[in-house]
Every structure is written in structure tokens, then in C-alpha cells.
Residue, then its C-alpha position, 0 to 999 in steps of 0.5 A: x188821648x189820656x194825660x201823659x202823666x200817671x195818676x201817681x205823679x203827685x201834681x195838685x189839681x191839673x196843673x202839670x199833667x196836659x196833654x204832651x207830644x212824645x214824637x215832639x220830643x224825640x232825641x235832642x228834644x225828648x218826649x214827655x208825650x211818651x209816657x202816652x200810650x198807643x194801641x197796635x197798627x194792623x198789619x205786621x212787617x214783612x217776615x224778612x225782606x228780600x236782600x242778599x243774606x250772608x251765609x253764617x256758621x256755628x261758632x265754637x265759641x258761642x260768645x262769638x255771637x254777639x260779634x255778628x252782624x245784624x244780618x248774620x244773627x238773623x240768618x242764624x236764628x232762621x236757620x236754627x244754626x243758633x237757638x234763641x236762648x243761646x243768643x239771648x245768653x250770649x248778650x246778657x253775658x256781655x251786657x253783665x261783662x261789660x255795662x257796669x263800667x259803661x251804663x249804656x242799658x238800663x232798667x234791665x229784665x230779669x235774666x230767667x224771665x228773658x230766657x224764657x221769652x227766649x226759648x218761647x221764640x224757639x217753640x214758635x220756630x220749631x211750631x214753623x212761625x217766624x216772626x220777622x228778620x228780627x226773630x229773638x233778638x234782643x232790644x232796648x229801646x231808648x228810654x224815651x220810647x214806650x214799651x209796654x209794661x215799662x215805665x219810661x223814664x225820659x231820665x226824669x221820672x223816678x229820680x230823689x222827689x219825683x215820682x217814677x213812671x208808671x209802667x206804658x200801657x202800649x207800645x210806642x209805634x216804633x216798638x210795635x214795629x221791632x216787636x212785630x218784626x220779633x225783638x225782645x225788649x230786655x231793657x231800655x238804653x240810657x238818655x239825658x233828661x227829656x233827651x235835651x243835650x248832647x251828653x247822656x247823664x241824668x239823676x234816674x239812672x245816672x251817666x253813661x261813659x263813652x265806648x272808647x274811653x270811659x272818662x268821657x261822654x258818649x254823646x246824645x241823646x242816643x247815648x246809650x243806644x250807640x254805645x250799647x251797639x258799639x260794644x256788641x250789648x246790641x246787635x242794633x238800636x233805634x235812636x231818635x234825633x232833634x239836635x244830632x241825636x243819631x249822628x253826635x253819639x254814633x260820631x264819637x262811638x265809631x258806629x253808623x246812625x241814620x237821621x231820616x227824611x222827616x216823616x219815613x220813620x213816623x211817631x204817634x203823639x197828639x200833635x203831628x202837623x207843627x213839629x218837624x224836628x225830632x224823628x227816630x232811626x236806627x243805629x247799627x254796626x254795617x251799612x247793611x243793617x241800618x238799611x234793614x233796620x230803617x226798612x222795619x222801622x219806615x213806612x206810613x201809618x194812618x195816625x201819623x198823616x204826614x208820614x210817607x210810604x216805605x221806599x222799595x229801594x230800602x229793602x234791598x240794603x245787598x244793592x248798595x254794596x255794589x254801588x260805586x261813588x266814581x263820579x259822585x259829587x260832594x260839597x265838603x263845608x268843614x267849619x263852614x269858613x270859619x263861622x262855627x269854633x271847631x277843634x282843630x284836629x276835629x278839622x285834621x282827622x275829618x279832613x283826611x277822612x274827606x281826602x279818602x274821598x277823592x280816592x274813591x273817585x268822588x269829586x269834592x269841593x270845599x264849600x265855605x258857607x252855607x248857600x244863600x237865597x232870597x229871605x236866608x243869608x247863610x251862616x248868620x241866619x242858621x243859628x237864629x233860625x234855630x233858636x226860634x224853633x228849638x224855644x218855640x217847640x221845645x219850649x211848648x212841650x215841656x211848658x206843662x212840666x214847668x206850670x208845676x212847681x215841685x217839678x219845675x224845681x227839678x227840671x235841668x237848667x237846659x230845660x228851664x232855659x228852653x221854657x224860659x226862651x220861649x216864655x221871656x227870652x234867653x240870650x238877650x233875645x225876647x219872648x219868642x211871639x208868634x210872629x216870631x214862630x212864622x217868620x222863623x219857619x218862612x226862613x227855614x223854608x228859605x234855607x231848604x230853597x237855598x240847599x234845593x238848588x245846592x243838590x242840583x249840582x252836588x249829590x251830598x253835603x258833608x261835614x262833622x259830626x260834632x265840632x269836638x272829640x268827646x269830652x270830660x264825662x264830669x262835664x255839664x257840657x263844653x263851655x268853649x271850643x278853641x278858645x270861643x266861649x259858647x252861648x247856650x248847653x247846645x252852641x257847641x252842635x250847631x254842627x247838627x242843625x243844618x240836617x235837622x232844619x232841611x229835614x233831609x236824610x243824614x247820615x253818620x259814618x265813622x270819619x277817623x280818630x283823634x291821637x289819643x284814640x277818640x272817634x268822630x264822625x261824618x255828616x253826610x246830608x242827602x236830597x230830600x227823601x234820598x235816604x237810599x242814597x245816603x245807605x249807598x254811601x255808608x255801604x261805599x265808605x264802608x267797603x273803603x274804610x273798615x273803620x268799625x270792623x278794624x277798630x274795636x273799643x278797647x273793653x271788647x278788643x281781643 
């Protein structure tokens, strides 16, 4: 493929513009690859799966349109019950009301030019063409994914002494999917620099505040993403996630963001077979949506071979509703026995959510470590073993970026210290060798070994999404929690590894609030590839909590 960087970037000679992975870097990891342009799969999504669709009414007020779920927005665009424009006008509207005091969307499209993309949706539906069960919607997709056309900025390209992005070439394979299934893309959601930490600010396009309270973070790297759903500036938003991405940012903006089994949602980059970290997905306000969102999003493409086939049981998101969780059985970790610093009325609130549980009829244990087996010792290996292949990978992508000395001077200290674990050491530790790299990925295989035997008894592992509420926007990132000092820009979401290394299905669900009106979130970690099964609890949780339906940010409240 070409070199990820345009020829405009202004490195001498070669240095700093190899070739890069966009999928490695995806969410918590970023992706410099995604600058790399792809052509077009064959073959488009189905015009719309076959669900229990709900029956929607005209509003009076047409600003109402953006309070409907996903599924309702799509059945009143086939039905021609609202109009494309209308919808479109409807969004911009709040987009223009309410990011300003958050920055969630960014590298907006002019509004004449996305009304009129609008109103060519409507032609096509007055002509008799659907495009898919996303038919005129509008989409910002996070800004380390390609949309061809617009620059992607990774939250580094384009900030004072780097020069911007040139405009993608091509879609990114997630963007054709949407596209295929009739998303308009207006603009683009807020990310970290390269996606590296759990807190959306960078020198592009600057911070982006938390739905609930706009001093604080929003989370990340999705933040934009969850906080533009969150607020109704979206009726959905793909996210992507190495370190917690669509979990940590849904926590603390009381929405639902699923981390899938590796390889359902795939990603095109130059290297598929050693990275198996990051992964995109879908954020959204209803059990329902993410399980449609995932259906068009999921499924095999032949330039991604470790991808895996669409999953039937996802296409029918109706099915989940009537699910019952009597009898289902969880293991809840908590704090892991004390091991991870967490705040305690992060402990209080989700250990309430937890005790809702039981009243579901879901039988729950406390489970104080995580499970052992030969070659993995539990709570003292998780973290290790995360270093290794956190610097291994990371490291290694943005490594090129490194090699060059003007951008290397403007790289964030948390990617100089993912490059440096790597190259020399960080934390007391050595230069990651490829000994290292092996042995790391022998007791990452040990730990799956360990939770396999884990599922035999349990259906699902639960445990926070974050081990705080969100914290002071004017922060780099949390220096301690309850008095414990933390390591590195990423200790304090070690919360978030354990899915990531299982490579399992982990969804996020909103878990309560703390007293002074911030969310969190649950972690709720499937069997290998039983991402159906995690959307059967979300649609559960939902039905017995109405947490995002009963709890409106206050900028949105009425």
C-alpha cells in the first residue's frame, strides 16, 4: 500500500512516512495507518435486517427527531413519515445548540452541502431506492477512521508545526459499511492524539467535555463519539477500542458501547495477523441499536483473514427483549480483591448496580481475582503482560513517526513513553526484546485458558467500566486514585485490559451514578465470540433499569 502520510507532510527523505497500520491502532492504540486508503468491498449490507421494527409517529415538533431511537429514525425515514432534510435539519440544529460547550463533532460539513446530500436521499426514496436501514442518517465517524474526501487527523495532523492530513482517498472498511447501508457522514468525532489515553484532548481540534458536566472528561479515546450519542447529536456512533475505548467513554456518558469478539468487526491495514487489540464497534442509546449497529458493521471481508462470519443470532436485536436472565450466572470481580485502586463510591454505585442483579433473578458471586492456570498467576501477571503487548505494538506503530525529528517533537509524552517501552524501557523495565513479545503472548494465551474454564461455570464477568468517575477536563490524566500513586498515563484503566487480552465480547452498560450526578458504567465480558449473548443482557439491563431513557444530560434535559 502507499505510505500513510501525504506527500505534504514535510518529512526529509523517507524518514517517518513507512508504511503503518490503521486497524493496529484503533482506539486506545489509534491508528496512523488510517491515513491508508482502501478501495470498496463488493457487495453492499442488507437494505434492512429483519427485527421487530416499532411503529413511529410524525412529531409535532420536528426537534423531537433526534430523541428517537435508531430503530424508530430508521423506520420513519422508510416510511417516509419524516424526510431526510427534516431529519438532517433536525440534528444540525442540536449539533449547532449544543457542541459548542461540548466539542464532541469536529471537522463539521458545511450545512447547504449536507441538506442537499440529504434531499438527494429523498429522490432515491421517491425513485423507490433504499439504501439500507441507515437511510439518511447522519454519521461522524471517529476521527481515526478514514472517510473519503476528509483529512483524518488522529488528533495530531494539522495542530501549530505539523502539517494537516490530506483528504482520505477511500473509505475506511467500517465507512463503507455505514455508507453502504445509507449514512451521511457530516463530520467527524473527537479523538486523543493517535487514540492514546483515556481522555479526549488533543492540540488539533482541542478537549472534548463530558455530557454530564462539562468540567469534566469524557473519557476515550471515543470520546466524541459517546458524547455526540449521548446528547442526541447522533443517533449512533462507531467507536473503536485497544485499552477501553468503547467501554470507558460510554461508562461516564450513560450510553452502551460494545468491544466485540476480535475479528467480528474487521479493519484493513497492512499488517492483520500480529495485532489483536484494537477493534472497532458501535455506541448507541438502546440495546436494540447496538445490536443492529454491530450486524452492519460485523461480518468477513477477504482483506482482513482473520475476520469471522456475520453471526445470524445478531440480526435479530427484537429477539433479545424477550430474553430473560433468571438463572444466568455472574461472576462479579469488583476491585479484583483489592488489587486494582479503585474510588470507593465507584465500588458503592456499581456494587448497587450489581445487587439489581439478583433481583433479576441472575445468580452472582463475588469473585476476588482473576482465575489462575498454569503459566498465568492472576492479578500479578495481568498488568505485565499488558505492558509487554501494549509497548510491543504500540510502540512499533508509531515508531516511524518517532524516526522523525520534527514530529517526534511534537508527539504527546504518552506516545514518546509507548515508543520508548519499547525501544529502551520505561518503568524500570528493559527494551521489550522478542523473546519478551513471545512469552508475553504464551501468558496471554494462559490467561484465556484460565477465564475458558472461568465460562464453564459463569455466563458473564462483570466489573467497572473505569476505576473513577470522570475526572477534572484540565487534567493530563488521574496521577492517583484513593491515595495510590499510578505508574504510567494508562494504570488507571487497568480495569479494561482484562476484555481487551481475552479478546471476548465486552460490553458497557450504564452501572448508576455517583452523588454529585456523574455516570459509570459496567463491564460485562462474554464467552469467546458470544457477542449475542452480551446484547441479550444489555436488552435485559435495559428493560430493569431505564438508566439512559430516565436519565437525560442536564444540557438536553426538558
Amino acid at each position: 500500500m502507499a505510505s500513510p502520510f501525504s506527500s505534504d507532510v514535510g518529512t526529509p527523505g523517507s524518514e517517518g512516512r513507512a508504511q503503518l497500520s490503521r486497524r493496529s491502532l484503533v482506539a486506545g492504540a489509534s491508528a496512523v495507518g488510517a491515513l491508508i486508503g482502501v478501495a470498496p468491498a463488493a457487495g453492499a449490507a442488507p437494505a434492512a435486517p429483519s427485527v421487530v421494527w416499532p411503529s413511529v409517529k410524525r412529531p409535532a415538533d420536528l426537534s423531537r427527531i433526534v430523541s428517537w431511537s435508531a430503530a424508530e429514525l430508521s423506520v420513519a425515514i422508510r416510511r417516509r413519515t419524516v424526510t431526510c432534510v427534516e431529519v438532517m435539519s433536525a440534528y444540525l440544529d442540536r449539533i449547532e445548540a449544543v457542541n459548542p460547550k461540548v466539542n464532541a463533532i469536529v471537522a463539521l460539513r458545511p450545512r447547504a452541502e449536507l441538506l442537499e446530500e440529504a434531499a438527494g436521499k429523498d429522490r432515491l426514496l421517491a425513485a423507490g431506492t433504499y439504501q439500507g436501514w441507515m437511510h439518511g442518517f447522519p454519521q461522524a465517524a471517529k476521527d481515526l477512521a478514514n472517510v473519503k474526501g476528509m483529512p483524518t487527523s488522529l488528533g495530531f495532523f494539522g495542530q501549530p508545526g505539523v502539517p494537516a492530513a490530506s483528504p482520505a482517498t477511500a473509505d475506511a472498511l467500517v465507512v463503507e459499511r455505514m455508507r453502504s447501508a445509507g449514512a451521511i457522514f457530516i463530520g467527524k468525532t473527537n479523538t486523543p492524539e493517535f487514540g492514546l489515553g483515556s481522555h479526549t484532548y488533543n492540540n488539533v481540534f482541542g478537549t472534548t467535555f463530558n455530557a454530564y458536566d462539562q468540567s469534566r472528561s469524557a473519557g476515550g479515546s471515543s470520546g466524541g463519539a459517546a458524547v455526540a450519542v449521548a446528547l442526541r447529536m447522533l443517533p449512533l456512533a462507531d467507536g473503536s477500542d485497544f485499552f477501553g475505548s468503547l467501554r470507558n467513554p460510554p461508562g461516564w456518558n450513560n450510553v452502551l458501547g460494545l468491544r466485540p469478539s476480535y475479528g467480528r468487526v474487521p479493519g484493513v491495514g497492512n499488517e492483520q495477523f500480529v495485532q489483536q487489540g484494537g477493534t472497532e464497534g458501535p455506541i448507541a442509546r438502546t440495546a436494540t441499536d447496538l445490536a443492529l449497529f454491530l450486524d452492519t458493521l460485523a461480518g468477513y471481508d477477504v482483506r482482513a483473514p482473520l475476520s469471522i462470519e456475520r453471526d445470524a443470532e445478531l440480526r435479530q436485536p427484537g429477539k433479545p427483549g424477550k430474553v430473560s436472565m433468571r438463572g444466568r450466572r455472574v461472576a462479579w470481580m469488583a476491585d479484583l480483591g483489592g488489587y486494582l485502586p479503585m474510588d470507593p463510591e465507584v465500588l458503592e454505585v456499581t456494587g448497587a448496580a450489581v445487587d439489581r442483579m439478583r433481583g433479576m433473578g441472575i445468580e452472582v458471586d463475588e469473585v476476588d481475582a482473576l482465575p489462575t492456570a498454569p503459566g498465568f498467576a492472576g492479578n500479578a501477571d495481568l498488568w505485565p503482560t499488558w505492558l509487554v503487548f501494549r509497548h510491543w505494538l504500540i510502540g512499533g506503530i508509531l515508531k516511524p513517526l518517532h524516526d522523525n525529528p520534527q514530529l517526534r517533537e511534537k508527539m504527546k509524552p504518552e506516545a514518546l513513553y509507548e515508543v520508548e517501552g519499547l525501544l529502551t524501557g520505561a518503568d524500570g523495565n528493559p527494551a521489550i526484546s522478542g523473546i519478551d513479545a513471545w512469552n508475553g503472548s504464551v501468558k496471554r494465551t494462559a490467561m484465556y485458558q484460565a477465564f475458558r474454564q472461568l465460562f464453564e461455570t459463569y455466563d458473564y464477568v462483570v466489573l467497572p467500566t473505569a476505576q473513577i468517575f470522570p475526572f477534572d477536563a484540565e487534567e493530563t490524566w488521574p496521577k492517583q486514585i484513593h491515595g495510590t500513586a499510578m505508574s504510567s498515563y494508562h494504570r488507571w484503566m487497568e480495569v479494561t485490559a482484562i476484555g481487551t487480552l481475552l479478546g471476548a465480547p465486552t460490553l458497557a452498560v450504564p452501572g448508576g451514578f455517583s452523588g454529585d450526578g456523574l455516570p459509570i458504567g459496567l463491564q460485562v465480558i462474554g464467552r469467546n465470540h458470544d457477542d449475542a449473548g452480551v446484547l441479550d443482557f444489555a436488552a435485559a439491563w435495559e428493560r430493569e433499569t431505564r438508566f439512559v431513557e430516565d436519565h437525560l444530560p442536564p444540557l438536553i434535559a426538558r
